[in-house]
C-alpha positions in Angstrom: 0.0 0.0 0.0 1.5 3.1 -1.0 2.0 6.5 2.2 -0.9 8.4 1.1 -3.4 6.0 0.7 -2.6 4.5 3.8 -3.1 8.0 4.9 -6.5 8.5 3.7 -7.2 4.5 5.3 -6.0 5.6 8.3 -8.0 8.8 8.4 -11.4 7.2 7.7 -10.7 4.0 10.2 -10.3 6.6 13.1 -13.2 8.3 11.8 -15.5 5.6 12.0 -14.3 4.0 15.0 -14.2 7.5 17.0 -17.8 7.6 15.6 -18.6 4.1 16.9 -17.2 5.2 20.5 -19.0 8.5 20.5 -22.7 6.1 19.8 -21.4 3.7 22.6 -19.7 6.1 25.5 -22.0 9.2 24.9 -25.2 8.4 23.6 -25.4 4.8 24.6 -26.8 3.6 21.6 -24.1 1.1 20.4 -24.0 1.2 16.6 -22.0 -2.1 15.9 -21.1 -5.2 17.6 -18.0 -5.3 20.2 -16.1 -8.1 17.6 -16.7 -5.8 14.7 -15.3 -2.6 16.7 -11.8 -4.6 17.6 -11.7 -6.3 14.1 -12.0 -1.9 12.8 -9.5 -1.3 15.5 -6.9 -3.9 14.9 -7.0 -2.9 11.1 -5.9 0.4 12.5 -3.2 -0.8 14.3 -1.8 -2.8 11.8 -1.8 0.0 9.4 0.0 2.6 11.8 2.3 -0.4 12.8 3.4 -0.6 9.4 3.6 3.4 8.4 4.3 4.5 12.2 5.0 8.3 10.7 1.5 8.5 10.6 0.9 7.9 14.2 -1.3 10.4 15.8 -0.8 11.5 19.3 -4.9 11.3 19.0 -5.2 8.0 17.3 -8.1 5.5 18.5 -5.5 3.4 18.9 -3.8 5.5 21.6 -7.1 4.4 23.5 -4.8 0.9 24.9 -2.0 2.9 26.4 1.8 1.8 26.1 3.2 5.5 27.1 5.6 5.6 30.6 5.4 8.4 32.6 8.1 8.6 35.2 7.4 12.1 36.9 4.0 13.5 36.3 4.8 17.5 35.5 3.1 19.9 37.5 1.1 22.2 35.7 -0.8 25.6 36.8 -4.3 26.0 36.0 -5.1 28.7 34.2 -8.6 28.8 35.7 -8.1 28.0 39.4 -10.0 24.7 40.0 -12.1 25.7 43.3 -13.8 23.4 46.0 -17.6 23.5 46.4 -19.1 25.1 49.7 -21.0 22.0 51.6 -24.5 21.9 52.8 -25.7 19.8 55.1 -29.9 20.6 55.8 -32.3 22.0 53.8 -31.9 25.6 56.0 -28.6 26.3 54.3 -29.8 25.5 50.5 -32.8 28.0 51.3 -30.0 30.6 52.9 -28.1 29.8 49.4 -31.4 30.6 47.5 -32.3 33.4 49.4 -28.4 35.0 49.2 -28.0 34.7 45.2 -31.1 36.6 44.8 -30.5 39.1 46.8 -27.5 40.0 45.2 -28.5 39.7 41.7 -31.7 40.9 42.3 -33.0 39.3 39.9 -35.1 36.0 39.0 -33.3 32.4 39.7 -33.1 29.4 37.5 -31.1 27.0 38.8 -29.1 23.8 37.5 -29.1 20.7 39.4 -26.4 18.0 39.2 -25.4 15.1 40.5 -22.3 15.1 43.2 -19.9 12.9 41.8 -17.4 10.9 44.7 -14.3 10.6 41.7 -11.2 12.8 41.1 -12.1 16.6 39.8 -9.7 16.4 36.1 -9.8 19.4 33.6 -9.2 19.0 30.2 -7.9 21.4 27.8 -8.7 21.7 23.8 -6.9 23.4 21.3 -8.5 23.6 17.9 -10.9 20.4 18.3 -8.2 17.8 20.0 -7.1 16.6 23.6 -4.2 18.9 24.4 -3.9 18.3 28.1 -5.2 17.1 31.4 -4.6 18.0 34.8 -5.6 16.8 38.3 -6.9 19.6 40.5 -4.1 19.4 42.8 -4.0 22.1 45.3 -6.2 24.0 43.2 -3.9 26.0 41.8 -1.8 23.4 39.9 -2.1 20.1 39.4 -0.2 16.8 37.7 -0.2 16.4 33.8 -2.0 12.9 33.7 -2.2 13.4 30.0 -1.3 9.7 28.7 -3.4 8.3 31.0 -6.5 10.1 30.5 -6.2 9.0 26.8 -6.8 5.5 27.9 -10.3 6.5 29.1 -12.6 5.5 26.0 -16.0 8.0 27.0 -13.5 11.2 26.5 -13.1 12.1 23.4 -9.4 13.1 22.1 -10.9 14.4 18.8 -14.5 16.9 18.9 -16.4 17.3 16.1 -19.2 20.3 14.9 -19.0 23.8 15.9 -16.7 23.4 19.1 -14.6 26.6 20.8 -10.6 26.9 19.3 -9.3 27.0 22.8 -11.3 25.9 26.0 -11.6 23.6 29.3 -14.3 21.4 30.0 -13.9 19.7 33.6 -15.4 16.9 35.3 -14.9 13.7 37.3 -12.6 10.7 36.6 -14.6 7.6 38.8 -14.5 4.0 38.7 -18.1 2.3 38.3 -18.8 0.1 40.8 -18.9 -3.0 38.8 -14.8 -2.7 37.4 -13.9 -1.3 40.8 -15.3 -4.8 42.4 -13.5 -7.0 38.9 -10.0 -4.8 40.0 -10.2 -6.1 43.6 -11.2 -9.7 43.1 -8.4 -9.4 40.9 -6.0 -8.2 43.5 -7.1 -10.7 46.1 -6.2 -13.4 43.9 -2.4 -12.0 43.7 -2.6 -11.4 47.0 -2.4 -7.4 46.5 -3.9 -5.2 49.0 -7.4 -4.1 48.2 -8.6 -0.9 47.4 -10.6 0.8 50.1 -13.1 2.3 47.9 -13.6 3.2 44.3 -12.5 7.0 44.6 -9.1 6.0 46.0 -9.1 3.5 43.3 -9.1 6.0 40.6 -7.1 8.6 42.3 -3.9 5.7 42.7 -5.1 4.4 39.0 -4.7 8.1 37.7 -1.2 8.2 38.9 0.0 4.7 37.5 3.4 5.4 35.5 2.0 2.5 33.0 -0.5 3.9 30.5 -1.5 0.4 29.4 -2.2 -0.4 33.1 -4.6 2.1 33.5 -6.4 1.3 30.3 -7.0 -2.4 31.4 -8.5 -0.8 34.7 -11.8 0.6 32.5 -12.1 4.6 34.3 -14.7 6.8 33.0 -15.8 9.8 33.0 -18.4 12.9 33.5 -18.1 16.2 32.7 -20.2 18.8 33.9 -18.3 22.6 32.6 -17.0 24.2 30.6 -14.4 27.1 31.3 -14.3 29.3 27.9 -12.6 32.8 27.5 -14.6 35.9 26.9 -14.4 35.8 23.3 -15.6 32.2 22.9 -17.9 32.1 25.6 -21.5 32.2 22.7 -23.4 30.2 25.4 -25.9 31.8 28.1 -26.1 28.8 30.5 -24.9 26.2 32.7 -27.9 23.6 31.0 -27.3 25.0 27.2 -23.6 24.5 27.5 -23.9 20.9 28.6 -26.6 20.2 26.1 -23.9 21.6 23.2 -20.9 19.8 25.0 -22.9 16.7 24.0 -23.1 17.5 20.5 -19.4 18.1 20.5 -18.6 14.6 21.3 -18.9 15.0 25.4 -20.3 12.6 27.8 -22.5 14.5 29.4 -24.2 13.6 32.7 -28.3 12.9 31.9 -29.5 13.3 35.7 -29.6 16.8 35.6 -32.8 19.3 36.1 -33.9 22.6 35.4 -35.0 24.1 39.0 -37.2 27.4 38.9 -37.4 27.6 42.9 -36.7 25.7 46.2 -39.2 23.4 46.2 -38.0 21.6 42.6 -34.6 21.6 43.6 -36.0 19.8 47.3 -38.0 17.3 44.9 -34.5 17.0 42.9 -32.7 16.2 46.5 -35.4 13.5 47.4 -35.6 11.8 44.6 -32.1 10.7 44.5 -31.5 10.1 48.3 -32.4 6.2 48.0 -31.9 6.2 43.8 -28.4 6.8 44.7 -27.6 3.5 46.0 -28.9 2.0 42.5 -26.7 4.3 40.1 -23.8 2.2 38.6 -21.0 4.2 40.3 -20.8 6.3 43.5 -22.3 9.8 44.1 -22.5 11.1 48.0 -24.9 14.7 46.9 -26.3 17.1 44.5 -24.9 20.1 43.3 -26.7 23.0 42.9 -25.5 25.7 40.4 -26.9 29.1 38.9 -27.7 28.6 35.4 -27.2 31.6 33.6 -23.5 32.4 33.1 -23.7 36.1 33.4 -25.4 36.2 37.3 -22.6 33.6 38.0 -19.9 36.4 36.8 -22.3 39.2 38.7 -22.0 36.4 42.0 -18.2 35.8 41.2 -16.4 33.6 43.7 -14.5 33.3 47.6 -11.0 32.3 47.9 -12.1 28.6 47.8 -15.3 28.1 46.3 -18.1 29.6 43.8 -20.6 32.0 45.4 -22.8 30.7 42.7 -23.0 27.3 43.4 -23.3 25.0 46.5 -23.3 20.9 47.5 -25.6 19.3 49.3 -24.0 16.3 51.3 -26.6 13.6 52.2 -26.7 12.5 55.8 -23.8 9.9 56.0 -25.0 6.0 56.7 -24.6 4.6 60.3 -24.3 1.5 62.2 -23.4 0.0 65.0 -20.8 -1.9 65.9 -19.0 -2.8 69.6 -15.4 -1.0 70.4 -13.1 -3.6 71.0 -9.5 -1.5 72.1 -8.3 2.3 72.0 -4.6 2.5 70.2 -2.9 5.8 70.7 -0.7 7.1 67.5 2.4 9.9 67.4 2.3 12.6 64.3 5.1 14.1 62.9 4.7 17.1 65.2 4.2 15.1 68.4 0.1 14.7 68.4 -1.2 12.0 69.7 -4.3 10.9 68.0 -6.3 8.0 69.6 -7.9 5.7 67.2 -10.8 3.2 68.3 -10.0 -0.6 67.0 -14.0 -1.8 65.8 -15.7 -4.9 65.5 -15.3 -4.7 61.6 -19.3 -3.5 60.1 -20.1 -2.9 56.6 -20.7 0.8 55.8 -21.2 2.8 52.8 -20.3 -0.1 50.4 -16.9 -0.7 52.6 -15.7 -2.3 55.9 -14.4 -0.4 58.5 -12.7 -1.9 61.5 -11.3 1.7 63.1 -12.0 5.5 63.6 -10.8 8.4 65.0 -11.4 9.4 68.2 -9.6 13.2 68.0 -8.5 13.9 71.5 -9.4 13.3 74.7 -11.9 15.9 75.1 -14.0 14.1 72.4 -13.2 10.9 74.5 -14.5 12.8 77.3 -17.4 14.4 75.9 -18.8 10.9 74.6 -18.6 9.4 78.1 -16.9 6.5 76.3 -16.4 3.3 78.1 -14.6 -0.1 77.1 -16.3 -2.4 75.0 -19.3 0.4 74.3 -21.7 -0.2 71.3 -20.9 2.6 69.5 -22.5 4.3 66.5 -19.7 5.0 64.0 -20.6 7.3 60.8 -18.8 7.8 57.7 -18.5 11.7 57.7 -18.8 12.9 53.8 -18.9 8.7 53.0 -15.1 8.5 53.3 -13.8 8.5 56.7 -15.2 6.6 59.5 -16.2 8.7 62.8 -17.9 7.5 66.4 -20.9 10.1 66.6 -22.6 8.7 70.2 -22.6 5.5 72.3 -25.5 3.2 73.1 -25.6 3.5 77.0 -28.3 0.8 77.5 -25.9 -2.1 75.9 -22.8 -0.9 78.3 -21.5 -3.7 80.5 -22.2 -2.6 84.4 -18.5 -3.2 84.8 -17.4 -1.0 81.8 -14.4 1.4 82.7 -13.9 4.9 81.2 -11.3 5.0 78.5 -9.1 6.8 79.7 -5.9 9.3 77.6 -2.7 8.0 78.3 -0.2 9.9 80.0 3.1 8.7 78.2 3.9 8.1 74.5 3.0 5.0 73.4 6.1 4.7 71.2 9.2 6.2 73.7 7.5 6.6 76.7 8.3 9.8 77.3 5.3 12.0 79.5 2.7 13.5 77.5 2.3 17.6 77.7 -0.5 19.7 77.0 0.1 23.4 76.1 -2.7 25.9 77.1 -5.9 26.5 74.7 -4.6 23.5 72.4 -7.2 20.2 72.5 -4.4 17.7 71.6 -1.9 16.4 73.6 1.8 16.1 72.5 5.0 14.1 73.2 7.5 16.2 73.6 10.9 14.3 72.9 10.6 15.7 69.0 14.4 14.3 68.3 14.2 10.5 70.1 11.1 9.5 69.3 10.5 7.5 66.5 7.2 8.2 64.6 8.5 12.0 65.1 11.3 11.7 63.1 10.4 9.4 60.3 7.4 12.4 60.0 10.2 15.3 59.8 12.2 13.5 57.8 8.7 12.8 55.2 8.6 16.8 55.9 11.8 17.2 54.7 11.6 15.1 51.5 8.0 16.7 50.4 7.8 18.2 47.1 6.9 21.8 49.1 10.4 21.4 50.7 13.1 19.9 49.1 11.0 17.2 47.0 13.5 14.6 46.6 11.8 11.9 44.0 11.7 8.4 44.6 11.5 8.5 48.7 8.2 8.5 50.8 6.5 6.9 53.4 7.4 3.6 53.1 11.3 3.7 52.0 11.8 6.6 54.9 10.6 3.9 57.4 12.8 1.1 56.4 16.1 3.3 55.9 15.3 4.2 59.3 14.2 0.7 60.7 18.0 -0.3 59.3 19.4 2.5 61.4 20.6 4.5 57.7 19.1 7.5 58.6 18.1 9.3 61.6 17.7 12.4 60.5 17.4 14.7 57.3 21.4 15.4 57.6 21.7 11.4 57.0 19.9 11.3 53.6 23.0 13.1 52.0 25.7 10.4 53.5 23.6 7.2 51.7 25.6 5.2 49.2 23.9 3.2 45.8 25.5 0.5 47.6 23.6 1.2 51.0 20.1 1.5 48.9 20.3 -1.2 46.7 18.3 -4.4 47.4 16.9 -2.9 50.6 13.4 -4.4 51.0 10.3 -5.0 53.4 6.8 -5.6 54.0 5.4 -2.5 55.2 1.6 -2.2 57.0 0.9 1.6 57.3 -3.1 2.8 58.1 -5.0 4.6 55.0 -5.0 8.1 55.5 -8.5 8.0 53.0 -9.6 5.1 54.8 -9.2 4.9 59.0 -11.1 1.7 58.5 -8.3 -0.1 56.0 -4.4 -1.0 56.1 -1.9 -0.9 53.6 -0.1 -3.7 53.2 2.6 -3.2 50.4 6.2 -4.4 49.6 8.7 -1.8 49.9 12.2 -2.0 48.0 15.1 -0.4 46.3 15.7 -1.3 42.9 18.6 -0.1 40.4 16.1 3.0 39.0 15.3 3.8 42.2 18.2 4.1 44.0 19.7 5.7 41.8 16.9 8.4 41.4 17.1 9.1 44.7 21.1 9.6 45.1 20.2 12.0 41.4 17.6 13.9 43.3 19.1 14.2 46.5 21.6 16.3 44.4 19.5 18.2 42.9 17.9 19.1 45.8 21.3 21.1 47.1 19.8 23.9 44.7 16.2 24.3 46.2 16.1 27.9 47.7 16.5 29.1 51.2 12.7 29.5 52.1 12.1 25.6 51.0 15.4 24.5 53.6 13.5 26.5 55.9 10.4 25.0 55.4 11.7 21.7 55.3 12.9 22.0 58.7 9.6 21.4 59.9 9.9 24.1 62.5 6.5 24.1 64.4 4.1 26.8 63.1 6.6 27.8 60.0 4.7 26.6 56.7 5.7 27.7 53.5 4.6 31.5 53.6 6.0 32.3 57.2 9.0 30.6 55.9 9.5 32.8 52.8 8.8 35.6 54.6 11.5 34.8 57.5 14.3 34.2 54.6 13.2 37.8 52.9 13.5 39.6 56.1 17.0 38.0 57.3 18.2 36.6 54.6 20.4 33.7 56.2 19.5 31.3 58.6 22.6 32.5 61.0 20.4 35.7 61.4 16.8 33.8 61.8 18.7 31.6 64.8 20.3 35.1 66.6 17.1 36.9 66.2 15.5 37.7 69.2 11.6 37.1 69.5 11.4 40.7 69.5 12.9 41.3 66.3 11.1 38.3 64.7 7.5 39.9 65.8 8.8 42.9 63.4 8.8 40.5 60.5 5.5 40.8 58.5 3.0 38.6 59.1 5.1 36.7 62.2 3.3 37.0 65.5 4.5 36.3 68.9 3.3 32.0 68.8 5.3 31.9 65.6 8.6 33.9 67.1 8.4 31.7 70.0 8.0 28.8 68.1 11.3 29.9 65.9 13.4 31.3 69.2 13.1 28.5 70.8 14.2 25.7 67.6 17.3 27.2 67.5 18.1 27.4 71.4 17.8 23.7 71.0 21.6 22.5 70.1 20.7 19.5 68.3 18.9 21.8 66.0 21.9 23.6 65.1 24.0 20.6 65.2 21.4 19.2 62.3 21.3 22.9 60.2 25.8 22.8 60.1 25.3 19.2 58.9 22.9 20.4 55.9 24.8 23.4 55.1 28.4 21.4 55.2 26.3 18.9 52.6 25.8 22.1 50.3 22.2 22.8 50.7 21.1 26.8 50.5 21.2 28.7 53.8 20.7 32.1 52.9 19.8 34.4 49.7 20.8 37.9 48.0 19.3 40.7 49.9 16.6 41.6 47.3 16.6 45.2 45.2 16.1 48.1 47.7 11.7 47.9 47.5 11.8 51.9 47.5 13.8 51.4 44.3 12.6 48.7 42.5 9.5 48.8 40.1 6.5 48.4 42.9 8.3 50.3 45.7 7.1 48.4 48.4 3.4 48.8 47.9 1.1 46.4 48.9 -0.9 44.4 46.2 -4.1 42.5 47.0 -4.4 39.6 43.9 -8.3 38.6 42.9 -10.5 36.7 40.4 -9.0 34.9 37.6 -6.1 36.1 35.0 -4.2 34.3 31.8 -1.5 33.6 34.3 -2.0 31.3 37.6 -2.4 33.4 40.7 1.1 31.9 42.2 2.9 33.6 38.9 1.7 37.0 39.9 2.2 36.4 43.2 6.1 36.1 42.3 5.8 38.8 39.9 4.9 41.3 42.7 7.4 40.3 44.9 10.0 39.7 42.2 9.5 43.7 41.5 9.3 44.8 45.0 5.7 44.3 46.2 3.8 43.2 49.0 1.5 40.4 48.6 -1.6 41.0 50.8 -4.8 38.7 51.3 -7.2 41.3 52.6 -7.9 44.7 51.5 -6.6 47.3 54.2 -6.1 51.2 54.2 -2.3 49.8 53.8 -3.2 48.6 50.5 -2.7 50.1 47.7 -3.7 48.2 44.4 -6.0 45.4 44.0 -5.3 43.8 41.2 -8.5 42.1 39.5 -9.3 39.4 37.3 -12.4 37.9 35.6 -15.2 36.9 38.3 -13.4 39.1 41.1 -15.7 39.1 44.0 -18.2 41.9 44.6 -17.2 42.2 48.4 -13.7 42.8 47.6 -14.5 45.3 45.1 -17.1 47.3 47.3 -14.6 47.2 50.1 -11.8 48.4 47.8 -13.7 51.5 46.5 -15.2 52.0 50.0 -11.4 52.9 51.3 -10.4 54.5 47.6 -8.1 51.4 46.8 -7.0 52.0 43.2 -8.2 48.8 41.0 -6.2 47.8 37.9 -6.4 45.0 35.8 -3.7 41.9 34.7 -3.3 44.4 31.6 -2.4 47.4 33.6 -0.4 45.5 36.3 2.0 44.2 33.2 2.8 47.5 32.4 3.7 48.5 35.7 6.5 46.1 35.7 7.1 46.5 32.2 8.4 50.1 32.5 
């Protein structure tokens, strides 16, 4: 067959086949039968095996995976992706309803959805095919999961009709219930540990390095908006966009409604309370949303969620089950959590044999006994809770559970620091679970991000006495980490109710990924050391603001707490908190150790702010601009800004973006706060 009809061949087979999928995935109305849609695709593959130069990166045939992703890039959203507020009665959807109206002022139609229990994705066209897709991540950025989101058959990588040039349509990656059960029969025959539910199964599926493996795991997909610049944005509302989504190749949730007033949307919440439990995947609410785009604009948004829209969380399921024992566990910064060991019971389609019990004021405050029959809830559907206890079943020679008084891992005596709940060990350098938790601190992508270490590889370098501390990470040898292995059990942070059992070990890659990165890491800046520390009450921003006022870490140990109250945004717990780490000489002994290794203790003194471009004036950032929110950020304080989150007579700009919040703006011209857009703000450092 000669290159260009093999061309036109090719064309036409992914034609037709994308068409087949699009009648299957989308409109489900298959249009052919499952051995005639392989025999199609194999012709496909066969043709592009034999002219691979006409490969495309959007190919049906991409649909089975094959692509290795070692590091997942981290990608900033150029739309934030925001959290929904949560409702939990029927008093705050009416407070909802009764606040949008008032400040529109006008009439109400509202959109509602189905609440999805999957991972939020958002997915970026350019000119009709897949370009990217990104997790949310922290909201702001998330991981490029591209090649494995191709794998997913109901999302299309090619659109067809009258679709946008350039836009993002997000939604949520889940597992239906029926694959996620097939994955973990599966894993029980290899003896694998099982998944605790199906959201964690398609959070740790969307992070596989194996594209092929996550195509035999069968994802899918809903989406539910679109995010389109001004100049494309043709559509008036949340239902229309969907409905034309659809037509572009979309699959497009059908349990949605057109609500004109409380009483629909109620009708809407009813009718799915029990219909829930008979939908092929898992949902745990409804989301409410304003329909029409341009009140959503006039609503705008919070720092962490949509003024214009709102979830409503059905009441979690219960049962009862009897409290067998009370284990006590140490965090990284000393907290000791007690955890309640259950008779396992079957709850919200998993079993859960433990739950949190806080602190002991909540142990207190429940009257709890030994061997109670407690009522445990799954708060949200995910993590398992003890709400009351059953009185009438308590044995007449029950004892009180009672707090300990020394840690359960060193047995050093607990402390408890006024107008704190929690209770703390306070031997933070010999205590085990403490320092395998600083030294994860340490590691974190935030801090020092060293790739290939975590959890599991921290606790058995430090179970075979390798490392005690973060200083002892640089001294490892490939000869130290290779063929280091174990069986690690480690709880589910998702899950309370499960435990991970999983085979730890260092193989040739890895070892030597983590000597590379360890390397590497000698160039991270001053503010991420200092973060990585893991001083108490220094997270990243106090820590960047500490290395911009002193500039070395020789000055942030000789400050006084005086002087460190001076320091923006530092108050007296935090200058404490500081003080009294570096008073501590094993503290200083650990910082010499990391500096002698090479890592960055101090930075230039940046220009003179009276100087530079912004001269020191302080910048409140809003709404959403082409660049991420982080980027300008950096940008003002790059050119000699202040970054501020609240507006103040001190302020004096607040910069704005699209759907900028009306309370920040009334506030901003109620003081005479100059506003200025992305456009204007790019000048300013510009000249």
């Amino acid at each position: 067959m000669e290159k260009e009809q093999a061309r036109r061949q090719i064309e036409a087979l992914s034609k037709t086949i994308e068409q087949h999928n699009y009648s299957y995935y989308v409109l489900a109305q298959p249009s052919i039968s499952d051995f005639d849609f392989d025999t199609l695709l194999e012709e496909l593959i066969a043709l592009e095996k034999q002219f691979p130069e006409l490969v495309s990166p959007n190919s049906p045939s991409q649909r089975v995976g094959g692509d290795i992703t070692k590091n997942f890039e981290t990608v900033a959203h150029q739309y934030p992706m925001l959290s929904l507020s949560n409702s939990y009665s029927r008093a705050e959807i009416t407070d909802f309803i009764s606040r949008t109206q008032k400040a529109v002022n006008e009439t109400l139609e509202f959109v509602c959805e189905l609440k999805y229990d999957g991972v939020a994705i958002s997915l970026n066209y350019q000119n009709g095919t897949l370009q990217r897709a990104v997790t949310r991540g922290d909201g702001n950025q998330g991981d490029d999961v591209t090649a494995n989101v191709k794998t997913i058959k109901s999302i299309p990588l090619r659109l067809q009709g009258d679709f946008p040039k350039n836009f993002e349509i997000r939604g949520e990656i889940y597992y239906p219930k029926s694959s996620f059960l097939e994955l973990n029969k599966l894993r029980e025959k290899q003896a694998l540990p099982l998944f605790a539910n199906p959201r964690n199964a398609a959070a740790g599926t969307l992070k596989l390095q194996d594209s092929a493996e996550v195509a035999k795991r069968k994802l899918d997909c809903w989406l539910y908006y679109i995010m389109l610049p001004d100049e494309e944005r043709r559509i008036a509302t949340q239902y229309d966009s969907l409905q034309k989504a659809k037509s572009w190749g979309f699959r497009i949730p059908n349990n949605i409604a057109l609500c004109k007033n409380q009483e629909e949307i109620f009708e809407f919440i009813d009718d799915w309370e029990q219909a829930r439990h008979d939908l092929p995947f898992d949902i745990d609410g409804i989301v409410i949303k304003v329909n029409s785009f341009t009140q959503q604009q006039q609503l705008g948004f919070t720092a962490k969620s949509p003024r214009w829209a709102i979830a409503y969380k059905y009441k979690a399921e219960e049962a009862e089950t009897r409290l067998l024992s009370v284990d006590f566990q140490v965090g990284r910064t000393g907290a000791v959590t007690p955890v309640a060991n259950l008779e396992p019971v079957l709850l919200a389609g998993t079993t859960v044999k433990r739950a949190s019990l806080h602190n002991a004021d909540f142990i207190a405050q429940l009257g709890l006994h030994k061997h109670d029959f407690v009522m445990v809830e799954k708060g949200g559907e995910i993590i398992p809770k003890i709400t009351s206890v059953n009185t009438l079943q308590r044995e007449t020679d029950s004892l009180p559970v009672k707090f300990i008084t020394n840690c359960p891992e060193c047995g050093t005596e607990l402390v408890r620091e006024q107008d704190e709940a929690a209770w703390y060990c306070p031997n933070s350098d010999g205590c085990p679970p403490q320092i395998k938790g600083k030294i994860e601190h340490f590691i974190s992508r935030k801090a020092l991000n060293i790739d290939g270490l975590g959890e599991g590889r921290i606790a058995l370098l430090f179970d075979q006495g390798l490392i005690k501390n973060a200083a002892d990470l640089y001294d490892l040898s490939y000869d130290q980490l290779f063929g280091l292995e174990k069986i690690i059990e480690t709880p589910d942070e998702d899950n309370p109710g499960n435990i991970i059992i999983r085979k730890v070990s260092f193989r040739e890659k890895t070892s030597k990924n983590i000597l590379e990165s360890l390397q590497q890491s000698k160039t991270v800046p001053f503010h991420r050391v200092l973060y990585g520390l893991g001083i108490r009450y220094v997270g990243e921003t106090v820590a960047k603001k500490l290395a911009d006022a002193l500039l070395s870490i020789k000055k942030i140990a000789q400050a006084t707490i005086e002087e460190l109250i001076e320091i923006d945004e530092i108050g007296d717990v935090i200058a404490k908190s500081v003080h009294q780490y570096f008073r501590d000489e094993k503290h200083i002994q650990l910082v010499e150790r990391l500096k002698e290794k090479g890592l960055q203790f101090e930075q230039e003194q940046k220009a003179n702010l009276e100087n530079a471009k912004l001269g020191g004036q302080t910048f409140v950032v809003s709404g959403i601009f082409s660049r991420s929110r982080d980027e300008i950020k950096q940008m003002i304080d790059d050119n000699g800004g202040k970054n501020s989150s609240s507006i103040s007579k001190k302020t004096a700009y607040l910069l704005a973006g699209e759907n900028m919040g009306p309370a920040k703006k009334e506030q901003a011209e109620k003081l005479g706060v100059k506003i200025i857009s992305e456009t204007e703000f790019m000048k300013m450092i510009s000249g």
